[in-house]
Each structure stands twice: as structure tokens, then as C-alpha cells.
C-alpha positions in Angstrom: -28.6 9.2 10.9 -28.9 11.2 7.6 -25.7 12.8 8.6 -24.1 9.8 9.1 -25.2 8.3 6.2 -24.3 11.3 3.8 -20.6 11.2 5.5 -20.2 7.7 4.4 -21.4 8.2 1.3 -18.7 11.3 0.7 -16.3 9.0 2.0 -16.6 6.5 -0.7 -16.5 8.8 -3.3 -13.4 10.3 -2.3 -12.1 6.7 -2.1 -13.3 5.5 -5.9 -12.7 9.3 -7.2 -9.4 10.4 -5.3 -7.2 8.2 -3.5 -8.1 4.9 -5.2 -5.1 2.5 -3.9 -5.1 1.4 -0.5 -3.4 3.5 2.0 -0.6 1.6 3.9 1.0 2.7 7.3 4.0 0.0 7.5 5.5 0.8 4.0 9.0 2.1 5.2 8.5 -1.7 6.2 7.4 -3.3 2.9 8.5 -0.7 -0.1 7.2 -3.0 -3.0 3.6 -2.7 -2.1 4.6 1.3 -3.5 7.2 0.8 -5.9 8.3 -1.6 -8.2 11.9 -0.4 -8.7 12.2 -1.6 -5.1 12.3 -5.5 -6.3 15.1 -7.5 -5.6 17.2 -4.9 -3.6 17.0 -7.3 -0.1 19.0 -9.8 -2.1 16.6 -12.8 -1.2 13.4 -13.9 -1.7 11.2 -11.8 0.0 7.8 -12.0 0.9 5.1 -9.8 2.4 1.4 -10.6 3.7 -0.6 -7.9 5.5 -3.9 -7.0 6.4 -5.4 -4.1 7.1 -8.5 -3.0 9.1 -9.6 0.7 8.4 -11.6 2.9 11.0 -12.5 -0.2 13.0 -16.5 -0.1 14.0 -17.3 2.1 11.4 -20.1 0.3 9.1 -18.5 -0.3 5.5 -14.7 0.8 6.6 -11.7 0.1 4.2 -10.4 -3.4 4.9 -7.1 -4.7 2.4 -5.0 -7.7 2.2 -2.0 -8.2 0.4 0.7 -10.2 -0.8 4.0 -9.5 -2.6 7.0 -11.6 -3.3 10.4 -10.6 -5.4 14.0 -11.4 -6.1 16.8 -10.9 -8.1 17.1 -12.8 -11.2 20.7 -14.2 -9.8 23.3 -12.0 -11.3 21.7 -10.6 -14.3 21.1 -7.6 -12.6 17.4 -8.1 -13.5 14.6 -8.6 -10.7 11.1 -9.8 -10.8 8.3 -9.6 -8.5 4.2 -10.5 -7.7 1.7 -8.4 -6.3 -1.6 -9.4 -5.3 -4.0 -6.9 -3.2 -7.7 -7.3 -2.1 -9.1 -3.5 -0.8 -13.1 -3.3 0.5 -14.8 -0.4 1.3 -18.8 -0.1 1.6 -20.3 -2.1 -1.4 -17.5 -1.4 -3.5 -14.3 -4.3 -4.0 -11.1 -4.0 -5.9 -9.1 -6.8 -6.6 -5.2 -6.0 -8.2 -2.8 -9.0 -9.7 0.1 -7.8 -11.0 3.9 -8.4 -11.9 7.0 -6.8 -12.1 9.6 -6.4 -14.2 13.3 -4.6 -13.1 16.5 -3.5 -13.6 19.2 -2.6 -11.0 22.2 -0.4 -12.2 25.1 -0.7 -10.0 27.1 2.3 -9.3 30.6 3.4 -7.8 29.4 2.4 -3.8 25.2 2.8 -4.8 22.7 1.0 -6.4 19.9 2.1 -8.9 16.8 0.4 -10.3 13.9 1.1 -12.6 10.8 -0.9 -12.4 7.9 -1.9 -14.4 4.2 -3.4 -12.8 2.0 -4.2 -15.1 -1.6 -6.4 -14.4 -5.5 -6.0 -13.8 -7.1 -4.0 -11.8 -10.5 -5.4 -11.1 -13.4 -3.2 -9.6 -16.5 -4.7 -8.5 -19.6 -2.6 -6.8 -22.5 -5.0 -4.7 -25.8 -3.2 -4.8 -26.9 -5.9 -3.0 -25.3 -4.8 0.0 -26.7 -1.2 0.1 -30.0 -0.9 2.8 -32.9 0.9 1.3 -35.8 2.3 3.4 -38.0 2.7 0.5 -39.5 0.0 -1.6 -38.8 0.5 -5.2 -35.5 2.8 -4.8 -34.7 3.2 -8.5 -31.0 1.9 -6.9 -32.3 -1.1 -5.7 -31.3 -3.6 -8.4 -29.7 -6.3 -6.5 -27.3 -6.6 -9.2 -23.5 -6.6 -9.2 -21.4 -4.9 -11.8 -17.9 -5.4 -12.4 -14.9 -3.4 -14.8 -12.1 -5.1 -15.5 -8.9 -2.5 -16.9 -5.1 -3.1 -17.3 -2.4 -0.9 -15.2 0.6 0.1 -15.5 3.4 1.3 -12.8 7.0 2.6 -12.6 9.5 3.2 -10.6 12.9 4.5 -9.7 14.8 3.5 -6.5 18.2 4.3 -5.4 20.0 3.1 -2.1 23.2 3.1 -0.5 24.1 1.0 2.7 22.3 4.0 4.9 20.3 6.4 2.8 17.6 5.4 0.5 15.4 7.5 -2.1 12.4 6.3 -4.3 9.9 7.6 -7.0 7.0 6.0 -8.2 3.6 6.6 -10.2 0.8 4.4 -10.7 -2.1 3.5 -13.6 0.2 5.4 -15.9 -2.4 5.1 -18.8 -5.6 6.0 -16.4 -7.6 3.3 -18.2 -11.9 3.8 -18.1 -13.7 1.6 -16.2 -16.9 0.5 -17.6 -19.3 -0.9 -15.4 -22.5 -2.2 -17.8 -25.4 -2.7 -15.4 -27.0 -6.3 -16.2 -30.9 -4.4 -15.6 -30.9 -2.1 -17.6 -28.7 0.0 -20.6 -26.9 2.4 -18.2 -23.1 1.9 -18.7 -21.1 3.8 -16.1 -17.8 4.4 -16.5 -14.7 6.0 -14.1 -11.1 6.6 -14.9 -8.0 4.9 -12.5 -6.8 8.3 -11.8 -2.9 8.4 -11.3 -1.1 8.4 -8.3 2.5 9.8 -7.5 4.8 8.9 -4.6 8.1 10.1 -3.5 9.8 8.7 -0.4 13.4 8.9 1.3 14.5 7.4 4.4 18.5 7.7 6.3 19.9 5.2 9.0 21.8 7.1 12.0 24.0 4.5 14.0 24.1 6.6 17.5 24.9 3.3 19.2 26.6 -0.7 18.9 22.6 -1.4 19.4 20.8 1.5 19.0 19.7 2.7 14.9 17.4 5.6 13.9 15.8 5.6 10.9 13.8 8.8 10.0 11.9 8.8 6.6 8.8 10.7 4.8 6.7 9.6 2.0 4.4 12.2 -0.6 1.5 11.3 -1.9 0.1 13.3 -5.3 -3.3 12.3 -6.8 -4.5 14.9 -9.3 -8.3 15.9 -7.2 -7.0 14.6 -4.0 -5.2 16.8 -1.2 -1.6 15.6 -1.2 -1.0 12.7 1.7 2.6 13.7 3.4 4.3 10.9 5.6 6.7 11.9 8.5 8.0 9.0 10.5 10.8 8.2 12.8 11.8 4.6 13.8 14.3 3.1 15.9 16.2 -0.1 16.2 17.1 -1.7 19.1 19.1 -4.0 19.4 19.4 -5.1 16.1 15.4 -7.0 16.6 13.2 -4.6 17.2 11.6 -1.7 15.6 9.8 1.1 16.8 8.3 3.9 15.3 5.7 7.0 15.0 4.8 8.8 12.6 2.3 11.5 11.5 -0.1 11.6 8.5 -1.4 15.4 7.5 -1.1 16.0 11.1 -4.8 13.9 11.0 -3.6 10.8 12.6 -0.9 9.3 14.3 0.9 6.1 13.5 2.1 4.0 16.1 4.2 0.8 14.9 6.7 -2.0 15.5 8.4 -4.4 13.5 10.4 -7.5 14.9 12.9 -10.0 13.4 11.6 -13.0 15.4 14.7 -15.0 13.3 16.9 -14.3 11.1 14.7 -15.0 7.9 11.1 -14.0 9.3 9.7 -11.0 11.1 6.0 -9.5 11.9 4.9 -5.8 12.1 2.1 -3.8 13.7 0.7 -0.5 12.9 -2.2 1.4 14.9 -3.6 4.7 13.6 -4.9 6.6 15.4 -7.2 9.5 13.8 -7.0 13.2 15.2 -10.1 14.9 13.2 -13.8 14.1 13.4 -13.7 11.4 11.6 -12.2 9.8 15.0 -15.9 9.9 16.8 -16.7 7.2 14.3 -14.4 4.6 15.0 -11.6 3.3 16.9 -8.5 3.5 14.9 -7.1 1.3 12.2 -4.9 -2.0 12.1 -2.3 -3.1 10.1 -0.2 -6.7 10.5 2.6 -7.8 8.5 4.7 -11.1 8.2 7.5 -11.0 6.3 9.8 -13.9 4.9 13.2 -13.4 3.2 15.8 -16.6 2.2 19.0 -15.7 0.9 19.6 -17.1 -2.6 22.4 -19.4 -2.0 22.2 -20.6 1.7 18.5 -19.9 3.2 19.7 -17.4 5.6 19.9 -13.9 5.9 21.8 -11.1 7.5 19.7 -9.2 9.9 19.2 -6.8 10.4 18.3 -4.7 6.9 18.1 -1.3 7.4 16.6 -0.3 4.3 
């Protein structure tokens, strides 16, 4: 049990020290949860939910819900868009709003954005749900305390009809949290550390009904190993998409997405861990539904490729 216990423990750190954003296996499937820049480029309003379930029957596992919407600002060539993300894990609970700002630059047969997020990033720890076997635990307070700290992300984004490419880095000016304990004078503090992503994806056309859609993403975090992507998806069709993919050869990703109509579609994801950390729990879920309405007649050409 101590083992157990001292595991979970060095996995929250490494989440509130390292990797501090919420890891997402569908975001070939829903780019603006990563990047800003990606706003407006499905030329609709467009609309994301998802929940994730993290290393299911593991006490205190990652669990994260969010929603995004964007569009283009009509023909301005501006964009805006809202992110809003809820991510647990243990006693610890981070709460995001944000919005986005940006700017798509129209080439010869291309297309390339810029993006700026900007919004709080809220970060609340529950003593109250830690278990103590001994009475009087000088961490037994009972108390909550929360840190409140602006953040800031960019982006870059550059797409063709069958090739996209994207760059992104988040909590650009690493704010401090300060978490002032209600019990006593101890003031804690932690820094959002930032996190770099760079992604690419291509669409093959082998058949009338047949598309392939390889793509990778790279994750830096300064302190962190780096997180690398492979995945290869196919669409059949033109309704259904199914993939795998590969994450630091420690779990594999199995996934779908389908256009149920033209303007709405839902997505799976099950992870599947390869290491040790698989005798602990059962996988991981992942569900998305997904909404876009064109901007002058509430329809949409499906499929989108990118």
C-alpha cells in the first residue's frame, strides 16, 4: 500500500510540476483545444465538448471536460474563439476560461493564421480529500486553497486543402501561483511552466471512398520528457474515421470519429497503457461531440479533412 501510495503521490507531482495541461488523444480531431491559430479555419461555427476519463479505476485519476467554440469574423479575415476546460487529478482541480483572438493570412492556394489565448487559469488543491492514518498529520487542515493567475497562448497554423502544419506554446509569461493557506502563514507558490507543441498531418486520397490521414504531434515542457504523437487515421466513406496511434511507445490510442450528419459528429478514444502503470487501471476514455453550421446557410460540406 505504501508503494501504491508513494506512486500516486509521484504522479501528481509530475502532473502540477511537468505536464500541467490536460493530455488529449482526439486532437487531430479537435485542434483548438492545442492551438489558437487554428480558429475559424472550418469556416463555420464550430463547437467541441469532450470528456475525458484517465487511468479508469485508479483512485484520484485525471478526469477533464471541455468546451471550445470559434468562427471567422465573416470576411475580415479575423477569427475569434472560447475555451473552457475543467481537469481533476487527486485533490488537486484546475479550472481554464479563456478567449481567442486571430488572424488568417491568405496566400497564393494556402492559408496562414496567428492566434492569441488569453484568460485565467484557476488552480485549486482540497486537503479535505486527502485520507490520513494519523491523527494530528501536520497536513490535515481540512482547508482548501486556491491561485488564481492570467495566461497567455500563441499560435501559428498553416493549411492547404490536404496538408496541414501547426505551432503553438502555452503560459507564455509562466505566471506564480500563490496558494495562501487560510490556517496558517505558509504561502506556497508554483510557476505554470510552458508548454510547446508542434503538429502536421497530410490527407492521401488512395480511393473515391477511401482517405488516409497520417499525422504526429511534439510535446516540449521544460522538466518533462518530451510527449511524441504518431497516428494514422482513415476515412471511409466519407463518414467514418478510424485511427491508431502511439504515444512514447507507452500506450496505444485506439479511436473513431463519425459525421452522424452533415453539421454534427461524435468521437471516441481508448488508451490503452503499455508500461507498469497499466496494472493500475484499465485504460483511459475520451468522447467528443462536435457541432459546425456554415455561416450563411446552416449546412456544411462534409467531410473536412483537416
Amino acid at each position: 500500500m505504501k508503494k501504491v501510495l508513494l506512486f500516486l503521490a509521484l504522479v501528481v507531482g509530475a502532473h502540477v510540476n511537468a505536464q500541467q495541461d490536460a493530455i488529449y488523444s482526439q486532437y487531430m480531431f479537435n485542434p483548438f483545444a492545442i492551438n489558437p491559430a487554428y480558429a475559424g479555419s472550418r469556416n463555420s461555427y464550430s463547437a467541441v465538448l469532450l470528456h475525458r476519463s484517465q487511468w479508469v479505476g485508479m483512485p484520484g485519476a485525471p478526469s477533464t471536460q471541455s468546451f471550445a467554440i470559434h468562427a471567422p469574423a465573416m470576411k475580415s479575415g479575423l477569427a475569434w474563439g472560447i475555451n473552457l476546460a475543467h481537469d481533476q487529478i487527486g485533490p488537486t482541480r484546475n479550472i481554464i476560461a479563456a478567449g481567442t483572438a486571430a488572424y488568417i493570412l491568405k496566400l497564393k492556394d494556402s492559408k496562414l493564421a496567428f492566434g492569441l489565448r488569453g484568460g485565467i487559469y484557476n488552480s485549486i488543491f482540497d486537503r479535505s480529500l486527502l485520507n490520513f492514518k494519523e491523527d494530528g498529520d501536520q497536513l490535515d487542515l481540512g482547508s482548501k486553497e486556491s491561485a488564481i493567475v492570467p495566461s497567455f497562448d500563441f499560435g501559428m497554423y498553416y493549411y492547404k486543402t490536404k496538408f496541414y502544419a501547426g505551432l503553438s506554446a502555452n503560459h507564455l509569461t509562466k505566471h506564480v501561483f500563490r496558494y495562501d493557506d487560510p490556517q496558517d502563514s505558509v504561502t506556497t507558490t508554483m510557476a505554470l511552466r510552458r508548454h510547446f507543441m508542434v503538429n502536421a498531418g497530410y490527407v492521401w486520397e488512395l480511393k473515391k471512398n477511401f482517405i488516409l490521414k497520417p499525422s504526429f504531434m511534439l510535446k516540449l515542457v521544460p522538466g518533462a520528457p518530451a510527449n511524441l504523437d504518431i497516428n494514422i487515421a482513415a476515412l471511409i466513406y466519407k463518414r467514418v474515421w478510424l485511427g491508431i496511434g502511439v504515444r512514447n511507445t507507452s500506450s496505444v490510442v485506439l479511436m473513431t470519429d463519425i459525421n452522424i450528419t452533415d453539421f454534427m459528429r461524435i468521437g471516441y478514444a481508448y488508451d490503452a497503457n503499455l508500461n507498469k502503470l497499466g496494472a493500475f487501471n484499465s485504460g483511459s476514455h475520451e468522447i467528443l461531440l462536435g457541432f459546425d453550421f456554415n455561416l450563411k446557410n446552416n449546412q456544411t460540406i462534409s467531410p473536412r479533412y483537416l
